[in-house]
C-alpha positions as CSV (number, residue, x, y, z in Angstrom):
1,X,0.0,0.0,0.0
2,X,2.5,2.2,1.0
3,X,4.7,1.5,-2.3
4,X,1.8,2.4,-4.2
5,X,1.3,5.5,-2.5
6,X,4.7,6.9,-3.3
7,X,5.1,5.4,-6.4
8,X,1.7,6.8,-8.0
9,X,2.4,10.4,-5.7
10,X,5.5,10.7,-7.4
11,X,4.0,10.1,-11.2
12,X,1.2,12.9,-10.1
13,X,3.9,15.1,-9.2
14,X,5.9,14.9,-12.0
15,X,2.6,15.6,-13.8
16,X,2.2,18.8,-12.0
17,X,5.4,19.9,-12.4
18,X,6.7,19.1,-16.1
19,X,4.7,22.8,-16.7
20,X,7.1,24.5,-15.1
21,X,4.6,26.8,-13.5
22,X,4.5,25.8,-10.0
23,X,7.0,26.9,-7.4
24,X,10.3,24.6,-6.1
25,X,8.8,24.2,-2.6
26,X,5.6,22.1,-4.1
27,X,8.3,19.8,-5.5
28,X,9.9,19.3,-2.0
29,X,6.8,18.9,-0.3
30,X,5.8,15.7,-2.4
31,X,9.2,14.2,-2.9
32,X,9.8,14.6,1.4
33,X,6.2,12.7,1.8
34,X,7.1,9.9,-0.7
35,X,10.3,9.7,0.5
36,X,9.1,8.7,3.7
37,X,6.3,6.6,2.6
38,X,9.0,4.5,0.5
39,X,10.9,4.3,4.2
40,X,7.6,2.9,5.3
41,X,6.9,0.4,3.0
42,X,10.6,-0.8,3.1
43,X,9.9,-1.4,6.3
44,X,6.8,-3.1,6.4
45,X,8.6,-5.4,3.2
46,X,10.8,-6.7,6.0
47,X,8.9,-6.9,8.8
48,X,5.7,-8.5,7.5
49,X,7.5,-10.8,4.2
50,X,10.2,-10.0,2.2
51,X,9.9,-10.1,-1.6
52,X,13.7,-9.3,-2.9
53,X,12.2,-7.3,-5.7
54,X,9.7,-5.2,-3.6
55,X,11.8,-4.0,-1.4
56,X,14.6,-3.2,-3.5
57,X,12.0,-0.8,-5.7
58,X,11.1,0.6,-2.2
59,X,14.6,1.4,-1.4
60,X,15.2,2.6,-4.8
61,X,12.3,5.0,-5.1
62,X,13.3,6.4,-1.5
63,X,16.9,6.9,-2.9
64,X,15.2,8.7,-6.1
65,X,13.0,11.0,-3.9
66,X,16.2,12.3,-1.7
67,X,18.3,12.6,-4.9
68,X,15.9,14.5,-6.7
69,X,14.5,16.9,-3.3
70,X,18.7,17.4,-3.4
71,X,18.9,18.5,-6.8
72,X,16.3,20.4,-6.4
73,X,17.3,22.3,-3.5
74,X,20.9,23.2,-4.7
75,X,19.3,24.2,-8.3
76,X,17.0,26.5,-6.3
77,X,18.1,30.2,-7.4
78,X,17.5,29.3,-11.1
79,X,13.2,28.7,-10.2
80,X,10.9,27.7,-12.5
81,X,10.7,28.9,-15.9
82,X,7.2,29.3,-16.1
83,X,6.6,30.9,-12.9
84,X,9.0,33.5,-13.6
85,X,7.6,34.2,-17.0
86,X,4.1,35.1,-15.2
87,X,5.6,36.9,-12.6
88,X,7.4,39.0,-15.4
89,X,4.0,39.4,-17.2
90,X,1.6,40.3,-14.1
91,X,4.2,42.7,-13.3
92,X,4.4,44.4,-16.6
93,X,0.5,44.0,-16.6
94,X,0.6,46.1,-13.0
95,X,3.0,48.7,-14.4
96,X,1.2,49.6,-17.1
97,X,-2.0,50.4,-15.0
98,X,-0.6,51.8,-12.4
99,X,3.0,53.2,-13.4
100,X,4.5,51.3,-10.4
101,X,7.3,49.1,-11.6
102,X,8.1,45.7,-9.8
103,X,11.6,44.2,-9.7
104,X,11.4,40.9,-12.7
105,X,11.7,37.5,-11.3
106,X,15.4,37.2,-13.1
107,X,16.9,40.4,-11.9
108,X,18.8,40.3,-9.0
109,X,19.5,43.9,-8.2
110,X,17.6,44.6,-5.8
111,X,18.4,41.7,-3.5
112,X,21.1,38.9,-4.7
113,X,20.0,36.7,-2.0
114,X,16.3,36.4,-2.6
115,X,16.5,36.7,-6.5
116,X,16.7,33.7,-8.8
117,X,19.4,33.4,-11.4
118,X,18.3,32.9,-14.6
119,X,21.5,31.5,-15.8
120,X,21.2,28.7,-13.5
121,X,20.4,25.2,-14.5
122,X,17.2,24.8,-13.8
123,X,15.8,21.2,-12.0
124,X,14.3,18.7,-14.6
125,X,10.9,17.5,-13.6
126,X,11.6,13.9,-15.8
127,X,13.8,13.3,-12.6
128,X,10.1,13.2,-10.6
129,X,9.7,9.9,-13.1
130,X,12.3,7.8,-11.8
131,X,11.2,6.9,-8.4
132,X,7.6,6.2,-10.3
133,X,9.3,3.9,-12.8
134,X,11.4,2.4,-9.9
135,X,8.3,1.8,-8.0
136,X,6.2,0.5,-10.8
137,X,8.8,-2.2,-11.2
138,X,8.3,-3.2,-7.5
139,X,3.9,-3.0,-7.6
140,X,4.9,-5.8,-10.5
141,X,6.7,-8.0,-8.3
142,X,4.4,-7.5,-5.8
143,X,1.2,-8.4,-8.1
144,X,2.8,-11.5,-8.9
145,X,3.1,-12.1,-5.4
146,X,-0.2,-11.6,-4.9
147,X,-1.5,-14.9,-5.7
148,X,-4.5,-15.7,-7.9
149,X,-5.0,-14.2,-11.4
150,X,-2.1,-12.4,-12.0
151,X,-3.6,-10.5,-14.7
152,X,-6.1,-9.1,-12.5
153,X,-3.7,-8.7,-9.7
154,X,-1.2,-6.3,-11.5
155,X,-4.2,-4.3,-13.1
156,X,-5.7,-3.4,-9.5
157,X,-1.9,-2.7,-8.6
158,X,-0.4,-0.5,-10.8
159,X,-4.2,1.6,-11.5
160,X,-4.9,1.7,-7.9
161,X,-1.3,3.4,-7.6
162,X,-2.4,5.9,-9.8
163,X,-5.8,6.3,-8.5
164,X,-4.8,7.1,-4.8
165,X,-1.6,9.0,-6.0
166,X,-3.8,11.2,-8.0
167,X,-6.3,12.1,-5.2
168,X,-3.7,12.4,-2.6
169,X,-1.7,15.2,-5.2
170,X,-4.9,16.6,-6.3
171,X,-5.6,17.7,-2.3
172,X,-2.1,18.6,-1.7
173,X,-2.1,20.9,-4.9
174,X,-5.3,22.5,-4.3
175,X,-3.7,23.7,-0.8
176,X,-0.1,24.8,-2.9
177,X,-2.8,27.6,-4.4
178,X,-2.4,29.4,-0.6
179,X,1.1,29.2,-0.6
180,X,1.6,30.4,-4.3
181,X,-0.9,33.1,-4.9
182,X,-2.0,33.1,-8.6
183,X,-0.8,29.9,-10.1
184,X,-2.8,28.7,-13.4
185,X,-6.4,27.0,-12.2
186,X,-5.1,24.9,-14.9
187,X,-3.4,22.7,-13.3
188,X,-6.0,21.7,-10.5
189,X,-8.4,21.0,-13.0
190,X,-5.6,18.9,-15.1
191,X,-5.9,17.1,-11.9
192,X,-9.0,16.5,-11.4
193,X,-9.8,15.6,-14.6
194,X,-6.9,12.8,-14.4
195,X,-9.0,11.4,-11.2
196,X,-12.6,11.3,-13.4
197,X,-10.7,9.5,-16.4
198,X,-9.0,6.9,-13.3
199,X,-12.0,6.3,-11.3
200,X,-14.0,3.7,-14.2
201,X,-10.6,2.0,-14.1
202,X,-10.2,1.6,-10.5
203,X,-13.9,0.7,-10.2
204,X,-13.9,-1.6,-13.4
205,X,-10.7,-3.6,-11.6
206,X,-11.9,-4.3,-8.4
207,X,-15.7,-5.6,-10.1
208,X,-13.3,-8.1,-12.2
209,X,-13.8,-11.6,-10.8
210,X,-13.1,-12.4,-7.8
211,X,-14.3,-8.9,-7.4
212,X,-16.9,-6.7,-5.4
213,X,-20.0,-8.1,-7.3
214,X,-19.0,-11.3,-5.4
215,X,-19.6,-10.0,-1.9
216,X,-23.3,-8.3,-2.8
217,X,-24.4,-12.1,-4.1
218,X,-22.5,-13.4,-1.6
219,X,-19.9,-16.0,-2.8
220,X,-16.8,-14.2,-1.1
221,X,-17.8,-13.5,2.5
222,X,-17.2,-10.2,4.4
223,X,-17.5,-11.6,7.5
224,X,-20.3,-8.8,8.0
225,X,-23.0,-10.3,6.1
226,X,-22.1,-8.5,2.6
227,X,-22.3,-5.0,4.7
228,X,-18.2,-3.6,3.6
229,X,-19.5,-4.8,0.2
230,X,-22.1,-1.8,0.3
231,X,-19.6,0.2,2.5
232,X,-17.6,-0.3,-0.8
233,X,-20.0,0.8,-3.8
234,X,-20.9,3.5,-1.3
235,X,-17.2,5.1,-1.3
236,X,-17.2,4.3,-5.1
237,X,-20.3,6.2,-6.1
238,X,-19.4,9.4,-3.5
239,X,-16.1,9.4,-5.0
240,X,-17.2,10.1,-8.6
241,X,-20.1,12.4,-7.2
242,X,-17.3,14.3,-5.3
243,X,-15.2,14.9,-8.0
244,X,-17.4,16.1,-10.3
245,X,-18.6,18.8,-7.6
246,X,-15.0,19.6,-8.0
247,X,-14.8,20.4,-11.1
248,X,-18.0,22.6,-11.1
249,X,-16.7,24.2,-8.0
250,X,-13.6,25.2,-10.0
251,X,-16.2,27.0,-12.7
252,X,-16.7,29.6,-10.6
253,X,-14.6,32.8,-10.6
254,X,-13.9,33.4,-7.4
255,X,-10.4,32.3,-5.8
256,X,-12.6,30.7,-2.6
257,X,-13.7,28.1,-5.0
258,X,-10.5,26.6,-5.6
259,X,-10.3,26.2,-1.7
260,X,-13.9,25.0,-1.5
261,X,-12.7,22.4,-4.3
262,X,-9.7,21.6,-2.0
263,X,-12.2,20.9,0.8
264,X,-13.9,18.4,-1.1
265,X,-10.6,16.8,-2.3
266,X,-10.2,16.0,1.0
267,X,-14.1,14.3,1.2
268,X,-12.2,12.5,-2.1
269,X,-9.2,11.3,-0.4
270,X,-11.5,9.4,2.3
271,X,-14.2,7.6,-0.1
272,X,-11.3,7.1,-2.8
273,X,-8.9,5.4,0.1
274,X,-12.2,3.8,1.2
275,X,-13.0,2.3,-2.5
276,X,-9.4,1.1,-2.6
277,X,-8.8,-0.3,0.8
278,X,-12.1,-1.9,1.7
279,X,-11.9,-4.0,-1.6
280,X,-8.0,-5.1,-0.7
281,X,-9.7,-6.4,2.9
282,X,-12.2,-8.3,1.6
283,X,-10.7,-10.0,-1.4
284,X,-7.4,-10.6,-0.2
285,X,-8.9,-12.9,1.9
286,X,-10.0,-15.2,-1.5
């Protein structure tokens, strides 16, 4: 669980940032998490059952994240491309209707310290796609460990990776919007939209036999007379529903909607870790 959280975090990240709009400290938030969530699931590997190849992609994708957070942080001064550019246009924007002039993102005149340099090298988001492709190699091994139909077993793997990595990125980007003032609504809604195109595949995977259809007839036992299989379609259908109230809530004009979004983002991240999780219970044990 925990390898698939950082694994499909990091691919959501890399998503966010290959625009080159949002800030450095976004990309340090999420490579810090999934570094530690890689720790985790390392751990668990050897605690709980070791598979070679899981554990290795656990340890790899942790070495990734604190590799790339370095890089990161030493390439700091030179920002983000993209940002800078629509600092450098709101500014102009702001000068023409007001006369005031604002210092551009690139110059450091004012204040060498605080300034980028736009000579710098700048970080590469493609290095936010290692520790996913690391980690997807280790969700494989783990899939075939799984036991039963292996096809099924890698599908509900490596979608549900993406499924709870998206939701989990989608909240924590929706809160970056407080911290970065005027960044593109675009790339929430890029989000969001990636969660309504993942949801039919998470759904469609865990309904493939043995599957959740099996608990409401009642050949795979819950243990609570077919209750977590409701419990289950429940979380699924309030997932979707939430999302889609997401994307109308980013419609509207007003900056508090993209915090009302985040708000139900977080509603999301319960019934989408709901949808995942109560299905891994119940037919793990088949």
């Amino acid at each position: 669980m925990l390898l698939q959280w950082a694994t499909g975090g990091m691919l959501f990240c890399w998503f966010t940032t290959r625009r080159r709009v949002i800030g450095v400290g976004y990309g340090w938030l999420l490579r810090g998490t999934y570094l530690c969530f890689a720790l985790g699931a390392l751990a668990a590997g050897l605690a709980f059952g070791v598979n070679p190849i899981r554990e290795a992609a656990s340890a790899g994708v942790a070495l990734a994240c604190l590799v790339g957070l370095v890089i990161s942080i030493i390439r700091r001064r030179a920002g983000v491309s993209g940002q800078q550019a629509e600092f450098d246009r709101r500014s102009e924007r702001v000068a023409a209707m007001t006369g005031i002039d604002r210092q551009p993102a690139g110059d450091e005149s004012v204040d060498p310290e605080s300034s980028v340099d736009a000579n710098g090298p700048e970080f590469n988001p493609v290095l936010d796609l290692v520790p996913a492709i690391i980690g997807s190699i280790g969700l494989v091994a783990a899939a075939f460990d799984a036991g039963g139909n292996t096809t099924v077993a890698l599908l509900r793997t490596l979608i549900g990776a993406a499924f709870i990595g998206a939701v989990s990125d989608a909240m924590l980007l929706g809160h970056w919007y407080l911290v970065q003032p005027g960044l593109p609504r675009k790339l929430l809604n890029e989000m969001v939209n990636a969660l309504a195109w993942l949801w039919p595949f998470e759904v469609g995977a865990l309904l493939l036999p043995v599957g959740m259809a099996s608990v409401w007839v009642g050949t795979v036992d819950d243990g609570w007379n077919g209750l977590l299989g409701w419990m289950w379609a429940m979380c699924a259908l309030t997932t979707i529903i939430l999302i889609f109230v997401t994307k109308a809530a980013l419609k509207e004009r007003y900056y508090s909607a993209v915090m009302a979004a985040t708000g139900l983002l977080y509603l999301a991240i319960l019934t989408g870790f709901g949808t995942d999780i109560v299905a891994r219970a119940v037919l793990d044990q088949t």
